[in-house]
VEXDREN-2710 file (C-alpha; in Angstrom, 1 decimal):
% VEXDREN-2710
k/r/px/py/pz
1/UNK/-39.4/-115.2/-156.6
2/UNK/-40.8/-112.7/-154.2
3/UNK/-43.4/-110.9/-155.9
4/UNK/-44.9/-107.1/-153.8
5/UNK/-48.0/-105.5/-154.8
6/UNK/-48.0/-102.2/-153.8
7/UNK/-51.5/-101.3/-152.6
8/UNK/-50.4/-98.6/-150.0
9/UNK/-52.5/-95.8/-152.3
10/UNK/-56.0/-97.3/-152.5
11/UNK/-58.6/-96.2/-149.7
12/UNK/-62.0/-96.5/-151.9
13/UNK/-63.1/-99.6/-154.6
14/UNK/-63.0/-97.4/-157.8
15/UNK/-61.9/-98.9/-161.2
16/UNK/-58.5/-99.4/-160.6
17/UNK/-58.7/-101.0/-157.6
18/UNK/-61.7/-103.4/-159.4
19/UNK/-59.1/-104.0/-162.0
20/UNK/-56.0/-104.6/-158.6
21/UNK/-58.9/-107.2/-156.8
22/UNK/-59.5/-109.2/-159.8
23/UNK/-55.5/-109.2/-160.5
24/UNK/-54.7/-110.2/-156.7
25/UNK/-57.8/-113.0/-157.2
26/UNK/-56.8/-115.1/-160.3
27/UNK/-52.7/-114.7/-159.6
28/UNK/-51.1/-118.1/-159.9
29/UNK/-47.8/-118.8/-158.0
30/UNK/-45.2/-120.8/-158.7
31/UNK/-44.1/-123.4/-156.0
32/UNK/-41.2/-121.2/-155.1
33/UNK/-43.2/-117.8/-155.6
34/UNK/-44.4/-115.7/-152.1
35/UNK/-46.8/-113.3/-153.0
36/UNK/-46.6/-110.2/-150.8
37/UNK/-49.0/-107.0/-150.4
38/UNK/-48.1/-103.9/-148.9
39/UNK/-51.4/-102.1/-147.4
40/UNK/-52.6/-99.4/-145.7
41/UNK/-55.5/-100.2/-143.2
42/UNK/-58.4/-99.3/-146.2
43/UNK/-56.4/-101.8/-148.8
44/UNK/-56.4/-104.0/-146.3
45/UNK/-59.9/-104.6/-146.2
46/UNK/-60.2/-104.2/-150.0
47/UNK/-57.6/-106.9/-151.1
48/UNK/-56.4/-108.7/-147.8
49/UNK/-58.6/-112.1/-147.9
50/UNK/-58.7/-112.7/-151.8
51/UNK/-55.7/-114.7/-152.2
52/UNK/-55.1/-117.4/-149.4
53/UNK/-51.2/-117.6/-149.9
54/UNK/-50.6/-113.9/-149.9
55/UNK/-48.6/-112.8/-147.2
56/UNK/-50.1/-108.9/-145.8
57/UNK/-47.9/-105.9/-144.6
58/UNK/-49.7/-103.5/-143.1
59/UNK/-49.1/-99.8/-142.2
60/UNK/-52.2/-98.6/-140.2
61/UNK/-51.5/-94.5/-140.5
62/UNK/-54.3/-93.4/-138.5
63/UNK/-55.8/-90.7/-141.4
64/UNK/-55.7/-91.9/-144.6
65/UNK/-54.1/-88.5/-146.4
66/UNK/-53.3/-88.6/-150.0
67/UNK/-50.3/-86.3/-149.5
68/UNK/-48.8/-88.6/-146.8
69/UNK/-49.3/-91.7/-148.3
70/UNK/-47.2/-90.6/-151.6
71/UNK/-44.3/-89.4/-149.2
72/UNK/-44.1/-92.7/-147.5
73/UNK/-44.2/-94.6/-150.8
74/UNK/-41.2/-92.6/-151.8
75/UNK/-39.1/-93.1/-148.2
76/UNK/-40.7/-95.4/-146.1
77/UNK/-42.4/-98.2/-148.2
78/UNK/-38.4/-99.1/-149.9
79/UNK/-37.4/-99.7/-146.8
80/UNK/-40.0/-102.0/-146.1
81/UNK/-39.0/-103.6/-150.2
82/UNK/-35.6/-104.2/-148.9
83/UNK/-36.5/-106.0/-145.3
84/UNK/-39.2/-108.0/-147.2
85/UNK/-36.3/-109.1/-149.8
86/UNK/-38.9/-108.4/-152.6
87/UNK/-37.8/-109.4/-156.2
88/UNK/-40.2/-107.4/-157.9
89/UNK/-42.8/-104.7/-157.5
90/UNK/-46.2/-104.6/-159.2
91/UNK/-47.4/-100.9/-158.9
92/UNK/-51.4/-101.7/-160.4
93/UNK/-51.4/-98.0/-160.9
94/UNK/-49.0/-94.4/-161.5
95/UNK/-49.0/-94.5/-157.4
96/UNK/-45.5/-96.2/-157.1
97/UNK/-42.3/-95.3/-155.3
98/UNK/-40.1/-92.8/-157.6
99/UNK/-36.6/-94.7/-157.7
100/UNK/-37.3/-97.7/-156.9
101/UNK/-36.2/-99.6/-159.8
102/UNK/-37.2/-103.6/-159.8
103/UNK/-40.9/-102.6/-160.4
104/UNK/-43.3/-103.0/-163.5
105/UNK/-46.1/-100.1/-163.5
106/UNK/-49.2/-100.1/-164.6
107/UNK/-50.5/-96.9/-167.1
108/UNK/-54.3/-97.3/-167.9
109/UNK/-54.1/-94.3/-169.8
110/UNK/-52.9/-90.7/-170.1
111/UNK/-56.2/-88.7/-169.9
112/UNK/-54.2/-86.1/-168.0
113/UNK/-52.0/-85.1/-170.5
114/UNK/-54.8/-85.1/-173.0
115/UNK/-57.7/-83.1/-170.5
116/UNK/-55.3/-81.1/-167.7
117/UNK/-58.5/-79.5/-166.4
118/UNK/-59.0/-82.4/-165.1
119/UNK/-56.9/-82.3/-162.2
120/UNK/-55.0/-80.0/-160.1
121/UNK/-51.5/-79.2/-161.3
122/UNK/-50.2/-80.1/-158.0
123/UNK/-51.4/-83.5/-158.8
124/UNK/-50.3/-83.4/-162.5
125/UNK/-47.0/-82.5/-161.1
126/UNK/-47.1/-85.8/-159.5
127/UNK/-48.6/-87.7/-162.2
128/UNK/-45.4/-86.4/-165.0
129/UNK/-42.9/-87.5/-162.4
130/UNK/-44.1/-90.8/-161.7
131/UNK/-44.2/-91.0/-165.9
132/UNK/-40.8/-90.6/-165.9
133/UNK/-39.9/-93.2/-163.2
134/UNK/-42.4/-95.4/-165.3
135/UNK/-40.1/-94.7/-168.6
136/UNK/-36.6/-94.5/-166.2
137/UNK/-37.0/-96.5/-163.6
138/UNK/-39.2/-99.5/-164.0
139/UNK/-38.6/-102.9/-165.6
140/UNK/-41.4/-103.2/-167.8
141/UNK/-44.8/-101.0/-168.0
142/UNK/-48.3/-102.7/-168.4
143/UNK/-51.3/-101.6/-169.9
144/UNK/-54.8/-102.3/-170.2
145/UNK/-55.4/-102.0/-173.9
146/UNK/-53.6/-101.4/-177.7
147/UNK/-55.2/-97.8/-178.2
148/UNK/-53.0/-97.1/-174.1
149/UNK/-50.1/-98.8/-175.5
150/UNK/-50.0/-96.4/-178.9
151/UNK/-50.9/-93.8/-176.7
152/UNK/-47.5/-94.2/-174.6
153/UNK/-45.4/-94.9/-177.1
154/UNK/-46.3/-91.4/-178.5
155/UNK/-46.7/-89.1/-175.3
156/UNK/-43.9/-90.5/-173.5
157/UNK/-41.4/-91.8/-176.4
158/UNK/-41.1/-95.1/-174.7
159/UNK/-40.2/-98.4/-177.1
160/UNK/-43.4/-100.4/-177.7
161/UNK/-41.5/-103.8/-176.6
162/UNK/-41.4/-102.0/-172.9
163/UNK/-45.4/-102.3/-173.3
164/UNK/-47.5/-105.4/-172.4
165/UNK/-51.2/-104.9/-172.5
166/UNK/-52.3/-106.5/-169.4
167/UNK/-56.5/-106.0/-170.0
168/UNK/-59.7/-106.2/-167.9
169/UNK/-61.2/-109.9/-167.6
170/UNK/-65.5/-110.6/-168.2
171/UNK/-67.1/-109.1/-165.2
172/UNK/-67.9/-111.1/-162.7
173/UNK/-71.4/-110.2/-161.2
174/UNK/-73.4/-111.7/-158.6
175/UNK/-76.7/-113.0/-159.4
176/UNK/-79.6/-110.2/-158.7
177/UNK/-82.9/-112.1/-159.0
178/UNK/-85.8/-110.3/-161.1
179/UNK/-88.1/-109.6/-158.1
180/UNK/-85.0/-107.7/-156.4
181/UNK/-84.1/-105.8/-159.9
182/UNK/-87.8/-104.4/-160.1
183/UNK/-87.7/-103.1/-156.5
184/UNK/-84.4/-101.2/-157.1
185/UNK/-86.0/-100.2/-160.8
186/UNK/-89.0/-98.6/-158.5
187/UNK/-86.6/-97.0/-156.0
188/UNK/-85.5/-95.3/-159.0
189/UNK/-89.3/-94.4/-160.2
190/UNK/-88.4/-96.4/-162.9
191/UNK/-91.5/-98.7/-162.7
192/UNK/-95.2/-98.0/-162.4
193/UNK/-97.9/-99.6/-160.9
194/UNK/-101.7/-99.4/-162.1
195/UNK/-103.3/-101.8/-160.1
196/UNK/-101.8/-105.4/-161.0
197/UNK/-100.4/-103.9/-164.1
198/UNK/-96.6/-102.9/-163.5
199/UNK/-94.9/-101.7/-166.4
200/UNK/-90.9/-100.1/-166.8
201/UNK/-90.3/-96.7/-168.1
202/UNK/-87.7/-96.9/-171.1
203/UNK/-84.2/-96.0/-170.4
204/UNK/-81.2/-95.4/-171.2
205/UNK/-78.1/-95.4/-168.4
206/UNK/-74.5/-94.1/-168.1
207/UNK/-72.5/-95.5/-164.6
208/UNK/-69.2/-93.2/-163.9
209/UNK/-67.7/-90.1/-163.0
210/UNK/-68.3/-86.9/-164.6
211/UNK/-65.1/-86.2/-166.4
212/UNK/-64.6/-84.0/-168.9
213/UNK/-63.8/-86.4/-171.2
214/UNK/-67.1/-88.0/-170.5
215/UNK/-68.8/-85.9/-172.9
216/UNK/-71.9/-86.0/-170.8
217/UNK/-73.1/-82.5/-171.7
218/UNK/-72.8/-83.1/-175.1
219/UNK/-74.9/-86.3/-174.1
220/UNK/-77.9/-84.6/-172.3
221/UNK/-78.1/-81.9/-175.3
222/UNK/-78.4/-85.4/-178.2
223/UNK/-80.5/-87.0/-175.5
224/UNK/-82.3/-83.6/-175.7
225/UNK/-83.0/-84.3/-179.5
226/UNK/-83.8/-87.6/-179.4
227/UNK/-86.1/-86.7/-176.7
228/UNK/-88.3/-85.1/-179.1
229/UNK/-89.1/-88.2/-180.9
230/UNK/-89.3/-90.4/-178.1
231/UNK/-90.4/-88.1/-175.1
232/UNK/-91.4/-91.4/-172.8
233/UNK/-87.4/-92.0/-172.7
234/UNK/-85.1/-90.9/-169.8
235/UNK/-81.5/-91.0/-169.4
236/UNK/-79.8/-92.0/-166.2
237/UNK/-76.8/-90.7/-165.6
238/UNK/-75.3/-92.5/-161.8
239/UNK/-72.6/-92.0/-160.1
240/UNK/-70.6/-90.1/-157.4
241/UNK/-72.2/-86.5/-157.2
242/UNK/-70.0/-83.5/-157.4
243/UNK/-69.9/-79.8/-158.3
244/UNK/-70.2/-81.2/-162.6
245/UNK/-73.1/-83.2/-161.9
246/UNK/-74.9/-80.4/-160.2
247/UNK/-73.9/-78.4/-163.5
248/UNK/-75.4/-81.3/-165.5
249/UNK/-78.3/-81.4/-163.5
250/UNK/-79.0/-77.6/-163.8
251/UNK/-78.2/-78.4/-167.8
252/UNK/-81.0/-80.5/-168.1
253/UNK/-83.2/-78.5/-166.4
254/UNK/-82.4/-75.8/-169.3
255/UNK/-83.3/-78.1/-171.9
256/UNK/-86.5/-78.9/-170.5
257/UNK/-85.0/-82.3/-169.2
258/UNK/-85.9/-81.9/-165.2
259/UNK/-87.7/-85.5/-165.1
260/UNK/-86.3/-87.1/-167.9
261/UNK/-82.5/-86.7/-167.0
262/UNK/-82.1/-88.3/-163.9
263/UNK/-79.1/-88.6/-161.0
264/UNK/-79.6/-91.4/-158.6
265/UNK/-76.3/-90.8/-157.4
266/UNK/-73.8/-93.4/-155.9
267/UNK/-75.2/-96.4/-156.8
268/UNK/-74.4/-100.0/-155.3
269/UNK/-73.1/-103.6/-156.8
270/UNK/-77.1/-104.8/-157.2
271/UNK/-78.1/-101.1/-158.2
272/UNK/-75.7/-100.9/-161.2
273/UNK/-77.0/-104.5/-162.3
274/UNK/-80.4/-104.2/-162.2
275/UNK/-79.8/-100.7/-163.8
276/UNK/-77.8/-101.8/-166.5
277/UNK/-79.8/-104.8/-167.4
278/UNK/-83.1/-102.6/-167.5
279/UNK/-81.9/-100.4/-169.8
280/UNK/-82.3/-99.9/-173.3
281/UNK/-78.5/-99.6/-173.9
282/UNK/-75.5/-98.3/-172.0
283/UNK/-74.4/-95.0/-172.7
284/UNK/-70.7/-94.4/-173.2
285/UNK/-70.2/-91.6/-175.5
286/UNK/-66.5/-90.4/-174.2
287/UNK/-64.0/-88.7/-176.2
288/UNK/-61.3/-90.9/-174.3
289/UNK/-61.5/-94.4/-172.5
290/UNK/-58.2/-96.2/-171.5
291/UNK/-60.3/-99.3/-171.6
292/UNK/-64.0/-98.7/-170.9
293/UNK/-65.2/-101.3/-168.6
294/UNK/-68.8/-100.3/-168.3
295/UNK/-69.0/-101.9/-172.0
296/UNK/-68.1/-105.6/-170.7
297/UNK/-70.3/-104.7/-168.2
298/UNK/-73.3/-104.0/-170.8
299/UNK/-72.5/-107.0/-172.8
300/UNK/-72.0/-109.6/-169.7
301/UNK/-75.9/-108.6/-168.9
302/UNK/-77.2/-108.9/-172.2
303/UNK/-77.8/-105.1/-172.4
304/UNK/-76.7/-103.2/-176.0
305/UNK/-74.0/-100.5/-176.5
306/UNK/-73.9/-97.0/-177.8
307/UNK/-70.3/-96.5/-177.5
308/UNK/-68.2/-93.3/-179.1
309/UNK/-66.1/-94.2/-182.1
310/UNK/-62.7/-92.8/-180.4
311/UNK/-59.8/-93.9/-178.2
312/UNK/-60.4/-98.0/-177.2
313/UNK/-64.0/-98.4/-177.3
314/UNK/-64.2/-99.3/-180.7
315/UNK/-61.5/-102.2/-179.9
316/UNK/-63.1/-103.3/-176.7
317/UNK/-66.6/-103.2/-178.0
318/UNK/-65.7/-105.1/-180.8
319/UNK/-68.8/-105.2/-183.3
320/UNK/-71.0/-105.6/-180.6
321/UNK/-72.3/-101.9/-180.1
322/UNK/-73.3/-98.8/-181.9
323/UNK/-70.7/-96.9/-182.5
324/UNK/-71.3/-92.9/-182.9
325/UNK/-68.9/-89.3/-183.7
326/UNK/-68.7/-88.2/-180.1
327/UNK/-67.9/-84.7/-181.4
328/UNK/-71.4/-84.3/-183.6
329/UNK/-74.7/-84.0/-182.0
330/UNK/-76.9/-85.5/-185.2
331/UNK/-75.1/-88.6/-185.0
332/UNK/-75.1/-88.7/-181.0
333/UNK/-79.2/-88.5/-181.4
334/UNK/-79.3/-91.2/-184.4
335/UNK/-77.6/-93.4/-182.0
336/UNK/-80.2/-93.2/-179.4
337/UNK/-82.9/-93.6/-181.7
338/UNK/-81.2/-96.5/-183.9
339/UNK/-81.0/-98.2/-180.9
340/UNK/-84.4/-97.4/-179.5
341/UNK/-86.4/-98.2/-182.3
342/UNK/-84.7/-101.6/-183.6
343/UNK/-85.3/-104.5/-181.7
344/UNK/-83.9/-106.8/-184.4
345/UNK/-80.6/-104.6/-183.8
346/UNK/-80.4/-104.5/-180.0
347/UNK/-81.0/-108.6/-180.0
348/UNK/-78.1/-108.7/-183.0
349/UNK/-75.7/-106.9/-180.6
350/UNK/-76.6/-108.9/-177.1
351/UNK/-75.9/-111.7/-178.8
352/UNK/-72.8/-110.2/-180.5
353/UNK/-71.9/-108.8/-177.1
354/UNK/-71.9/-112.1/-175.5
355/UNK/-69.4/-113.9/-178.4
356/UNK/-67.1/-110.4/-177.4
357/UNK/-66.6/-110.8/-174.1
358/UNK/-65.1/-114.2/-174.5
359/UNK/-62.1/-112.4/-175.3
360/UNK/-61.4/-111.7/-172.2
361/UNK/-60.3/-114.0/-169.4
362/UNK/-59.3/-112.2/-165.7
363/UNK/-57.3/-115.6/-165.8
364/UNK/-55.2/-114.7/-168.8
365/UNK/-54.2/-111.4/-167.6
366/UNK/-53.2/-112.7/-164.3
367/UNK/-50.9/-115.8/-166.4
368/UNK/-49.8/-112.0/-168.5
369/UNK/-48.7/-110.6/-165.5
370/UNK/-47.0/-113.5/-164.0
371/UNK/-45.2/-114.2/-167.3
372/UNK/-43.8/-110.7/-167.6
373/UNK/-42.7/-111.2/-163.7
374/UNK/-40.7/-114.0/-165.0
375/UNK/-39.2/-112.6/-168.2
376/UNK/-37.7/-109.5/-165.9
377/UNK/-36.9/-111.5/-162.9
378/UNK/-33.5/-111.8/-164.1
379/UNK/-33.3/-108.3/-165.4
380/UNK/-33.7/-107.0/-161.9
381/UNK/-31.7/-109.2/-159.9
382/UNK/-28.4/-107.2/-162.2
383/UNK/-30.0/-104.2/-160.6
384/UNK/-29.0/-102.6/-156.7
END
């Protein structure tokens, strides 16, 4: 079977394309299999040299322009399908080519039908058509957790047996020794020095963008609360800056929060893991997560969660996190200071944390994939 990954959308390594490179990584052919992966000259350098036996085709378009990448995916890239002979097409993501029909997409979740302020409606346009080639014109449709699947069944009225939860594997981090994670900790003013005496400020740390659906005002004001019980506390909030986190940051500067709410920004690989395993817990009090990575992330550094009670978190958390009403301030606080004042509880859920994330194997989800592949192989070779 010839087996395409369409990666002709991806320019930058956000979570989807995390989710695509792990996929591509742990993908086992069969002796008979070719594995091919259409890029442009970005995904190229993302996922060209993680699987040895992958064969690349690449389209090197000069500027990268999101417009003109979804136009050739809809005239150019079949084309390519048909000279390549290609079985089947894994689409890692709602970026896919309309009519093509031997393809199995991947929907991590459906935020934008839930929060349309979220994106343009240009884009949302986009987004409901490529639904309805998902539901129309696609052999199968993965997802990355039970909470997505129930969530497609009953925004787009699609049979649950179409579904296949494909889910995220344990992170896989490299090691960042403790000498390296205190120098990051101090770029951050995170760590103070009195002589020989170094000691770490107490944190707390959210990693992503700055969604609605985040709920990161609602975040700052708890943390705001909390705040007055614990004042030596901040909260770092890291990631991408944009027009919301300027709002956020002029937010916390309302509340009296100026140096206690902090925005490191973009932060790397060794950043996030010295961050995340400095912390007091991981923040990730959304009102809506497909699959909420940054939790496996938490537990796979031995760092606790405070995780909103909504949407998957309370499935891929398992009982190894605080779970809080994203939607009620008092409880959003409690949370904070449960956490922060319990060591007996933040050592139950590390170790909890690390019994969770066995439950996840990048391995398995790659065998998932490739046994879905097989079960529709002969479904799409009745289809022109």
């Amino acid at each position: 079977m010839k087996i395409g990954f369409n990666l002709i959308q991806y320019t930058d390594l956000t979570g989807i394309e995390a989710f695509t490179q792990k996929i591509i990584t742990h993908f086992q052919l069969e002796p008979d299999d070719e594995l091919v992966l259409f890029t442009n000259q970005k995904s190229k350098e993302l996922f060209g040299d993680l699987n040895p036996v992958a064969k690349i085709i690449n389209k090197d378009f000069g500027h990268l322009n999101r417009f003109y990448l979804i136009l050739y995916q809809q005239f150019d890239l079949p084309r390519a399908l048909k000279k390549q002979k290609i079985d089947l097409l894994f689409c890692p993501s709602l970026a896919l080519p309309l009519l093509w029909r031997r393809k199995i997409v991947t929907i991590h979740d459906l935020a934008f039908l839930r929060f349309r302020n979220e994106s343009s409606l240009l884009f949302r346009i986009y987004l409901r058509l490529a639904l309805l080639s998902a539901k129309y014109f696609s052999l199968a449709i993965g997802t990355v957790s039970e909470f997505a699947r129930q969530e497609i069944v009953k925004l787009m009225k699609i049979e649950k047996d179409k579904i296949f939860i494909i889910g995220n594997g344990q992170p896989e981090f490299p090691i960042v020794v403790a000498n390296r994670c205190q120098a990051i900790l101090k770029k951050f003013n995170l760590v103070t020095e009195n002589g020989e005496e170094i000691s770490k400020k107490p944190y707390f740390v959210y990693i992503g963008n700055t969604y609605p659906r985040k709920n990161l005002p609602k975040t700052i004001k708890a943390f705001q609360l909390f705040s007055a019980k614990r004042p030596e506390y901040c909260l770092i909030l890291a990631g991408k800056k944009d027009q919301r986190q300027q709002e956020l940051a002029q937010l916390a500067d309302e509340l009296g929060l100026k140096n206690k709410v902090l925005f490191p920004g973009f932060i790397s690989q060794e950043e996030k893991i010295a961050l995340i395993k400095g912390a007091t817990a991981l923040v990730i009090i959304s009102l809506y997560e497909g699959f909420g990575l940054p939790v496996l992330e938490a537990q796979a550094l031995g760092t606790p969660v405070l995780a909103a009670k909504t949407s998957s978190l309370p499935e891929v958390a398992g009982d190894a996190a605080v779970l809080i009403n994203p939607n009620d301030l008092i409880s959003m606080a409690d949370g904070f200071e449960k956490i922060a004042n319990d060591e007996q509880l933040r050592q139950t859920i590390i170790a909890s944390g690390y019994k969770n994330i066995s439950r996840y194997s990048w391995v398995e989800s790659a065998k998932q994939l490739r046994a879905d592949f097989l079960t529709k192989s002969s479904k799409s070779s009745n289809i022109e």
